[in-house]
C-alpha positions as CSV (number, residue, x, y, z in Angstrom):
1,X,73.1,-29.9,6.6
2,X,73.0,-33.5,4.9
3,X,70.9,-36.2,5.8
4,X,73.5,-37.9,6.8
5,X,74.7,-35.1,8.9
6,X,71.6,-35.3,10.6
7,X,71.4,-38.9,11.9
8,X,72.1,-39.9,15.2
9,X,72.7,-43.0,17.0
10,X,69.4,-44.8,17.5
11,X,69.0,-46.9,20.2
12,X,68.1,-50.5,19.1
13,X,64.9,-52.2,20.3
14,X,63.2,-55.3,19.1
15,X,60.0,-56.5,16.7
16,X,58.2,-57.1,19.8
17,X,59.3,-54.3,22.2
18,X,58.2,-51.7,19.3
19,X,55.0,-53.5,18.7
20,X,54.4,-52.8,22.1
21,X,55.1,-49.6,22.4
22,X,53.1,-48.2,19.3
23,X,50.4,-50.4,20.9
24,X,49.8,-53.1,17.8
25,X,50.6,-55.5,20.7
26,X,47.2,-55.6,22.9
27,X,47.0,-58.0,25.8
28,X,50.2,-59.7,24.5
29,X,48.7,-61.1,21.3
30,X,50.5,-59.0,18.4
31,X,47.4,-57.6,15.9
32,X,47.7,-58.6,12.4
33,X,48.7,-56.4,9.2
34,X,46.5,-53.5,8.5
35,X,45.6,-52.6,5.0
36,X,43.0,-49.8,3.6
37,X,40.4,-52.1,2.0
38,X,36.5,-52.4,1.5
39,X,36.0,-55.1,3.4
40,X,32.3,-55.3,2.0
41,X,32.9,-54.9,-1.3
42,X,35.5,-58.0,-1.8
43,X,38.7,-58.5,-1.7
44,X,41.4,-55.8,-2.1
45,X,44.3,-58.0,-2.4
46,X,45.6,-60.3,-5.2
47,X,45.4,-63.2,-2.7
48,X,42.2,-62.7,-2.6
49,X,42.5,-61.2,1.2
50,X,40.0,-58.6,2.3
51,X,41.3,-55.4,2.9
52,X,40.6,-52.3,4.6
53,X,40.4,-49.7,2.5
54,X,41.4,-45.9,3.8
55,X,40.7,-42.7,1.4
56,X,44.2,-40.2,2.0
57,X,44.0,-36.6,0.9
58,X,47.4,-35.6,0.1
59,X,48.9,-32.6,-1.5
60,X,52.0,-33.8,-3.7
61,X,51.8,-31.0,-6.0
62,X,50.4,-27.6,-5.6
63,X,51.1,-24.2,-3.3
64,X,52.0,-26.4,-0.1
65,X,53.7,-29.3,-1.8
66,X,57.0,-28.5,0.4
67,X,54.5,-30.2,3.3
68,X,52.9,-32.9,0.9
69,X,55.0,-34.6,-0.2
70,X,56.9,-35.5,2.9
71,X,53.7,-36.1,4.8
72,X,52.6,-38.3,2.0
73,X,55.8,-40.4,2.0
74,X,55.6,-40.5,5.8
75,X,52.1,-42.1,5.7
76,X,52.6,-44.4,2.8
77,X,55.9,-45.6,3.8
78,X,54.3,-46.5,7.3
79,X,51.3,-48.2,5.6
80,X,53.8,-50.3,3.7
81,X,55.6,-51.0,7.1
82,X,52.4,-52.3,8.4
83,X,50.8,-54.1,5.6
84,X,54.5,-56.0,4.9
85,X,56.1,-56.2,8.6
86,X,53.4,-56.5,10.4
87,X,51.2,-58.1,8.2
88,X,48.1,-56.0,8.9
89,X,45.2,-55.2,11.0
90,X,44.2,-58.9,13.3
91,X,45.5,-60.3,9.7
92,X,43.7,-57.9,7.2
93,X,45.5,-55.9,5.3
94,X,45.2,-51.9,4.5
95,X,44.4,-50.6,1.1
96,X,45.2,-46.8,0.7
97,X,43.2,-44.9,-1.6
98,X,44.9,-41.7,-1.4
99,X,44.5,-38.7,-4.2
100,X,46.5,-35.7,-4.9
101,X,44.4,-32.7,-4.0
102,X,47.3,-30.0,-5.3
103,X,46.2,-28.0,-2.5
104,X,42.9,-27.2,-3.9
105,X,39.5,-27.4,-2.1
106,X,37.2,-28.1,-4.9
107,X,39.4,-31.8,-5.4
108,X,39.4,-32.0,-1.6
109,X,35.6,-31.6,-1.7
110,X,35.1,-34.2,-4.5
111,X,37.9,-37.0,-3.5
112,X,35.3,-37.6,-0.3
113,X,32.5,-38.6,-2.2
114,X,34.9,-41.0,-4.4
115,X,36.0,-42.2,-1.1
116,X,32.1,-42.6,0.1
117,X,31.7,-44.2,-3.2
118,X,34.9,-46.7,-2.7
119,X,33.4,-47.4,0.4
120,X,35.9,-46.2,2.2
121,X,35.8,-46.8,6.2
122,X,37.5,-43.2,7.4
123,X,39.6,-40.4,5.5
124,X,42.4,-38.4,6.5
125,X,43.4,-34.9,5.3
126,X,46.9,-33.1,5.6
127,X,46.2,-29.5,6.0
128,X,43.2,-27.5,7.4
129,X,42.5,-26.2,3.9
130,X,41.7,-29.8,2.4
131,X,39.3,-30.7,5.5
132,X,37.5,-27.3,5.8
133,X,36.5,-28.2,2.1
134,X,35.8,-32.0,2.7
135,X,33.7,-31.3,6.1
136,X,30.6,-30.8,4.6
137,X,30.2,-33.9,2.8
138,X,31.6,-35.7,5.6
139,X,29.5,-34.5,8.6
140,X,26.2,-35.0,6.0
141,X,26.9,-38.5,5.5
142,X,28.2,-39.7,9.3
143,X,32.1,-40.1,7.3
144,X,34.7,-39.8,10.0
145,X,38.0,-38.3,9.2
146,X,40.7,-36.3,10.8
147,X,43.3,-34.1,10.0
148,X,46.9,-33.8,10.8
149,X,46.8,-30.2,10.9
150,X,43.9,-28.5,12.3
151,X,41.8,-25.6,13.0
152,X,39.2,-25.0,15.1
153,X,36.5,-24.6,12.9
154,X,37.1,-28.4,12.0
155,X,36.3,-30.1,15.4
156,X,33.7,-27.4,17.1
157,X,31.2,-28.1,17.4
158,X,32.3,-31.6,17.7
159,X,30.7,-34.1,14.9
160,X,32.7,-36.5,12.8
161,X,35.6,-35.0,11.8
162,X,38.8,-35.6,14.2
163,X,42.4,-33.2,14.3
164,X,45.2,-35.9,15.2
165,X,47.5,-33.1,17.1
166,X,46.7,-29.8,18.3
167,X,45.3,-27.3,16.1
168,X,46.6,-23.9,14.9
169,X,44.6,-22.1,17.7
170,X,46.6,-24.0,20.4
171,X,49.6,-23.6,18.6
172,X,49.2,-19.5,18.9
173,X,47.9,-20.5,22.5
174,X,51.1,-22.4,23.6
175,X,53.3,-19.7,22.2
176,X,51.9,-17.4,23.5
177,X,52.4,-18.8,27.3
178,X,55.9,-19.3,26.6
179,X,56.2,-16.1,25.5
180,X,54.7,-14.3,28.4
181,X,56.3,-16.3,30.8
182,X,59.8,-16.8,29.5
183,X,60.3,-13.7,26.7
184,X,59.0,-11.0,27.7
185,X,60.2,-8.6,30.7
186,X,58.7,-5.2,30.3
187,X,56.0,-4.5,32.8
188,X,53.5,-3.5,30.1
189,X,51.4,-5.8,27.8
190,X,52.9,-6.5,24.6
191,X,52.2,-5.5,21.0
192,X,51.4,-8.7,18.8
193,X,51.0,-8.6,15.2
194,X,49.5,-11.4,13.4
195,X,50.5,-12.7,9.9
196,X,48.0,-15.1,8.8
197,X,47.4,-17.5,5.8
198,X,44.5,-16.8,4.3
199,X,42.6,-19.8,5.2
200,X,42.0,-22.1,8.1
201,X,45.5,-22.2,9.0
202,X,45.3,-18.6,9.6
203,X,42.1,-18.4,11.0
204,X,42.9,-21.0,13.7
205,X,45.4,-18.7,15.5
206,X,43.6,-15.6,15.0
207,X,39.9,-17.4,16.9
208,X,42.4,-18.4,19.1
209,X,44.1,-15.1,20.2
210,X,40.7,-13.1,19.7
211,X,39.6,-16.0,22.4
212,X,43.0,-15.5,24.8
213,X,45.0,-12.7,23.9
214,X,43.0,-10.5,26.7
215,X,43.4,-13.0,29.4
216,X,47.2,-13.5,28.6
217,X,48.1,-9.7,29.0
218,X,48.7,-9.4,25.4
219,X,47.8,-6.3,22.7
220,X,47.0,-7.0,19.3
221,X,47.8,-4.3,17.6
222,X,47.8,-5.5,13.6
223,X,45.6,-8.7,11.7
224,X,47.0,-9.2,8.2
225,X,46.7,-12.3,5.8
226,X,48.8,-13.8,2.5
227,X,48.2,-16.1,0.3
228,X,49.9,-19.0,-0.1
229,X,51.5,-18.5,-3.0
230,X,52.6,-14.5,-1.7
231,X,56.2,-13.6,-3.6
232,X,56.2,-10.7,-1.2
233,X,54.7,-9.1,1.9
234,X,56.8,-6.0,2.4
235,X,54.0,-3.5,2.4
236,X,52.0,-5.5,4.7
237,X,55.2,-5.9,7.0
238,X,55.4,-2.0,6.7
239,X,52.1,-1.4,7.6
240,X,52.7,-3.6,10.8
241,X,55.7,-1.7,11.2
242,X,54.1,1.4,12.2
243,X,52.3,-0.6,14.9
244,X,55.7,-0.7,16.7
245,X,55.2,-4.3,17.5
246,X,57.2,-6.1,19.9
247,X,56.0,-10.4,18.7
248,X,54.8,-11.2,15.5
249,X,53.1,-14.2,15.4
250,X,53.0,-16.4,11.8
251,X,50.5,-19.4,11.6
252,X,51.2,-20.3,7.7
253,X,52.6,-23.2,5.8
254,X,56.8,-23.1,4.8
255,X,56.8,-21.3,1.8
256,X,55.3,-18.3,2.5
257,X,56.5,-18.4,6.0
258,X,60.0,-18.0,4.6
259,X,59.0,-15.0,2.3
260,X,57.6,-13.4,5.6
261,X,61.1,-13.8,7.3
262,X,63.6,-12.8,4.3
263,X,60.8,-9.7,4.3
264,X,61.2,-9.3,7.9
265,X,64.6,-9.3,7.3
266,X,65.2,-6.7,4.4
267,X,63.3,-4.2,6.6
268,X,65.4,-4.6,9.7
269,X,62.6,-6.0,12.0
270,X,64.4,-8.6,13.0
271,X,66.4,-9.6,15.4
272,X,64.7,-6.6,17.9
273,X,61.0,-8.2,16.9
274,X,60.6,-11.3,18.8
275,X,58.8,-13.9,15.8
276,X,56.9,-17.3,16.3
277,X,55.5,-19.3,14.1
278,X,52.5,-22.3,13.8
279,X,53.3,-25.4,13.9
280,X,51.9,-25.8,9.8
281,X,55.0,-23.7,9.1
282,X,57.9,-25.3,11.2
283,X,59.9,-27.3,9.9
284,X,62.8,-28.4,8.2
285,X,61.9,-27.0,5.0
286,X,60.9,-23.5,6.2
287,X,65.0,-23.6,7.5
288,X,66.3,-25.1,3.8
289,X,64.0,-22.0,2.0
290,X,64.8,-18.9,4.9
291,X,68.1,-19.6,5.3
292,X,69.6,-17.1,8.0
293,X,66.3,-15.4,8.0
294,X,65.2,-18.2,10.3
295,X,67.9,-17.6,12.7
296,X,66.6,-17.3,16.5
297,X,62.8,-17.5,15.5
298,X,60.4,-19.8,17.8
299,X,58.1,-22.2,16.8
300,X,55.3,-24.8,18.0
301,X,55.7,-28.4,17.2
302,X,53.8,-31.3,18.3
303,X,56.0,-34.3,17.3
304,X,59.8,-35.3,18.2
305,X,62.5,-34.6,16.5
306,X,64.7,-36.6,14.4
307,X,67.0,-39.0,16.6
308,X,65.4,-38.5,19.4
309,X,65.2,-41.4,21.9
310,X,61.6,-43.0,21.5
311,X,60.6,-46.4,20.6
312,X,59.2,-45.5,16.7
313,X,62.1,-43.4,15.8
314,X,64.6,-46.5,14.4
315,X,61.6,-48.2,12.1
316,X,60.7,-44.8,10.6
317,X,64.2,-43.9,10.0
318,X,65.0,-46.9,8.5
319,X,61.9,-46.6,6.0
320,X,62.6,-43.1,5.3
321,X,66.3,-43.3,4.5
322,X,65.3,-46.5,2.9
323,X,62.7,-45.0,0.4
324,X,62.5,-41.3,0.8
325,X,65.7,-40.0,2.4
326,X,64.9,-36.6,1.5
327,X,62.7,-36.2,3.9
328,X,65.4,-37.0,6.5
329,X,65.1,-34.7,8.9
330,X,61.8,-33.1,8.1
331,X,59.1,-33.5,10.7
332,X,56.0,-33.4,8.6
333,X,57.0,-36.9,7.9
334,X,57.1,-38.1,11.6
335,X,53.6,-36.4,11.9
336,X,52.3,-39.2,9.1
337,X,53.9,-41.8,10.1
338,X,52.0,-41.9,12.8
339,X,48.9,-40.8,11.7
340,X,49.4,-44.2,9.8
341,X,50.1,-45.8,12.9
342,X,46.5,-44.1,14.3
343,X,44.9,-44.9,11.6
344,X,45.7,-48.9,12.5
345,X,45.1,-48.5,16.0
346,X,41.3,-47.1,15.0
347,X,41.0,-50.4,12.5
348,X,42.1,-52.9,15.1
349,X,39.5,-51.5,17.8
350,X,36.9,-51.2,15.3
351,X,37.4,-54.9,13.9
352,X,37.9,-56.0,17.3
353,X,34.5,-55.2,17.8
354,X,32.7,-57.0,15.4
355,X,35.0,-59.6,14.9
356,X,37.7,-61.1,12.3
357,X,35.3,-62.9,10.7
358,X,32.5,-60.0,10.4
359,X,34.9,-57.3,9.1
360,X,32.0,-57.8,6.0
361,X,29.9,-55.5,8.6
362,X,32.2,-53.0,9.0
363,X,30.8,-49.2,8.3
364,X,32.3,-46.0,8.9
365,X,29.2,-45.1,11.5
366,X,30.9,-48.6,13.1
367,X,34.4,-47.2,12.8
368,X,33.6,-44.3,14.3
369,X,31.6,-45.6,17.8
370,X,34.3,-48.4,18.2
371,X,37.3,-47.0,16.9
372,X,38.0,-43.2,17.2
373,X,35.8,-43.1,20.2
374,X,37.6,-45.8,22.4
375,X,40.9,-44.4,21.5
376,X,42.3,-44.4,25.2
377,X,46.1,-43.5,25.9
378,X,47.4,-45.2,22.8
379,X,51.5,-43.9,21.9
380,X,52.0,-43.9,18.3
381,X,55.4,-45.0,19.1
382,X,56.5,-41.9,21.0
383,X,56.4,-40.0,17.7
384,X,54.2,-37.3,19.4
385,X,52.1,-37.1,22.7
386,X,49.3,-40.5,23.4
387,X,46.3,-40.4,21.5
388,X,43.1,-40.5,23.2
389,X,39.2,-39.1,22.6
390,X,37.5,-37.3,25.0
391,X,33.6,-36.6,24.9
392,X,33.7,-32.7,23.4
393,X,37.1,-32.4,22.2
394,X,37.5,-33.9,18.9
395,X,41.6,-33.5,19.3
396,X,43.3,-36.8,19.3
397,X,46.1,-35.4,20.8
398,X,46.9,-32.2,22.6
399,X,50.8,-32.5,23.7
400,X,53.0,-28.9,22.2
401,X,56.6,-28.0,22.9
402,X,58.2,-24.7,22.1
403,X,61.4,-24.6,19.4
404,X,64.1,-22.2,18.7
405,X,66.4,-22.5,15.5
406,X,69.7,-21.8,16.5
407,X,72.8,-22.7,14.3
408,X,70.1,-23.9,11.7
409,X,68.6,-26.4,14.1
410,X,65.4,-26.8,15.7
411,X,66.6,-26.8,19.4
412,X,63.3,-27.6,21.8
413,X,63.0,-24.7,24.8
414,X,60.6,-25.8,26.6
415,X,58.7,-29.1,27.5
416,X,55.7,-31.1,26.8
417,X,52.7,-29.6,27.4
418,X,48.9,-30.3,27.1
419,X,47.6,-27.5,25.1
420,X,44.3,-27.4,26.9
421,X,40.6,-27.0,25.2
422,X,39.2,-23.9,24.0
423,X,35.6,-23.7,24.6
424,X,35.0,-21.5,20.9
425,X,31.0,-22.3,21.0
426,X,30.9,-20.0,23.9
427,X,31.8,-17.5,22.1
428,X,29.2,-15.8,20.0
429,X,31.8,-14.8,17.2
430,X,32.7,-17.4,16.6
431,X,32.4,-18.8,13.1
432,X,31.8,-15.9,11.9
């Protein structure tokens, strides 16, 4: 389907009625342009402005560039909305500092200490991988950061590193529900397989159903992993075969998730295996690469879809037909988008603390008290559920709904739903 194909009538709505609904208006006073700048180092902007400066890890290029790159164009081209619209944060701008990591750990690792260095106020990562390298430093040196894709082992124990939507854990979790409770009709637990990324992104849903999978009725009968760059997994799908599984259960990123399903495919496991998949691997790029391999597979996803009725939805579009119109239609660039949007709401609360003219005694330790920890109920525009911290659970937001493709489509099934916390600490495997 074209990007033009997939656009839909947009209900209109003013400057000021999206301001407020994305929350830049506070207490009817509209905040100022945001920009990712040192504010104590000097200015960030050829007019001599001070900026706030941001660091964003980014995968352009690498094994899970089919996710970078929109989720990089989603949060620059919402940066540039900000900082030019909106003219910035309370009046200061934002200065991005964002570096290609290619989807590799040791450059995730070393990009936070440039962005320590920079004097950076927060970070941001895209995938699980980059932050499960970048936690370290971070947590050592009081950094905050968040991810928009998350795993467990990220945020617990809770310190200073934040997931902006659910992580892979709740995404088996919320499935896994549905699946129980709208799927399956035999009055015996099901078999569930589990085809995992070899990484966080994997991990997260296997903690996760190691955690639940008891308590939900459910068998587990097989634990593989791929990597991401797998050009087949039929011997691993064979292997599951003979665990006559009735749900298989994917948490990977869109390329190999699509080599999964062709495989799945080729071996006649589908249709009669019911198969879900993460939310890291849903999207509209997993459908361009599978083809009719996708056909009648669920999925998790924690942000709208394209055209659907919410107050951010005409802005974004316009930006990313505007500037990036092939990502029309893919949803890892409505997740950044409003992780930019987040990532402004944090600034304002933060410089709203000390003060438009004191931003020269902003620090991340300040960011952090004042800014992540006094988000309360903010909407990123209706993009995905309202963004809030609470004491213990270091997710930002914790809203799921359940997909089907059908006819090529992502077709929601079921509705919102608070994925609620998993307690992992309790558990003494954890971590392990």
């Amino acid at each position: 389907m074209s990007n033009v194909d997939r656009q839909t009538k947009i209900k209109g709505i003013t400057r000021r009625e999206f301001l407020k609904n994305t929350g830049i208006i506070a207490g009817g006073a509209v905040i100022g342009s945001i920009i990712f700048v040192n504010p104590f180092i000097g200015s960030g902007c050829s007019d001599g402005r001070v900026t706030l400066r941001v660091g964003l890890s980014i995968p352009y290029t690498g094994a899970a560039a089919e996710k970078g790159r929109p989720m990089g164009d989603g949060k620059l081209d919402a940066i540039k909305y900000i900082n030019e619209e909106l003219d910035g944060v309370l009046g200061i701008p934002i200065e991005p500092v964002w570096r290609d990591t290619h989807y590799d750990s040791a450059r995730s690792a070393n990009f936070v200490n440039e962005y320590i260095d920079r004097g950076c106020l927060l970070f941001t990562t895209c995938s699980s991988k980059e932050m499960a390298a970048s936690m370290e430093i971070a947590n050592r040196n009081s950094f905050p950061g968040f991810t928009v894709f998350s795993s467990p082992i990220l945020i617990h124990p809770p310190r200073h590193i934040y997931a902006q939507m659910p992580d892979y854990g709740d995404s088996w979790a919320s499935f896994s529900k549905y699946f129980m409770e709208n799927i399956w009709k035999e009055n015996r637990p099901p078999k569930m397989a589990l085809h995992l990324l070899n990484n966080p992104t994997g991990s997260g849903a296997r903690d996760a159903a190691r955690a639940l999978a008891g308590n939900l009725g459910i068998d587990i009968v097989a634990v593989k992993e791929h990597p991401a760059d797998t050009i087949s997994e039929i011997s691993s799908l064979t292997s599951i075969r003979a665990n006559s599984p009735d749900v298989i259960f994917i948490s990977s990123t869109p390329q190999p998730t699509s080599i999964i399903l062709k495989n799945l495919r080729e071996l006649g496991m589908t249709p009669d295996i019911t198969v879900g998949c993460g939310h890291a691997g849903f999207t509209q790029a997993l459908i361009d690469m599978s083809g009719a391999a996708a056909e009648n597979i669920y999925g998790v996803f924690p942000s709208v879809q394209w055209g659907d009725d919410v107050p951010g939805m005409e802005k974004m579009a316009e930006y990313c037909l505007k500037y990036h119109p092939e990502s029309y239609g893919n949803m890892d660039y409505i997740t950044c988008w409003a992780e930019a949007l987040i990532i402004g709401e944090i600034l304002r609360l933060a410089v709203e603390h000390v003060g438009v003219d004191n931003v020269d005694q902003l620090t991340p330790q300040l960011v952090e008290e004042f800014g992540f920890k006094r988000l309360d109920n903010f909407d990123p525009g209706g993009l995905h559920g309202p963004v809030s911290y609470s004491p213990g659970d270091n997710r930002l937001a914790k809203a799921v709904r359940v997909f089907k493709i059908q006819n090529s489509e992502m077709v929601a099934v079921s509705n919102w739903v608070d994925a609620p916390a998993i307690m992992y600490e309790e558990y003494d495997w954890f971590g392990s």
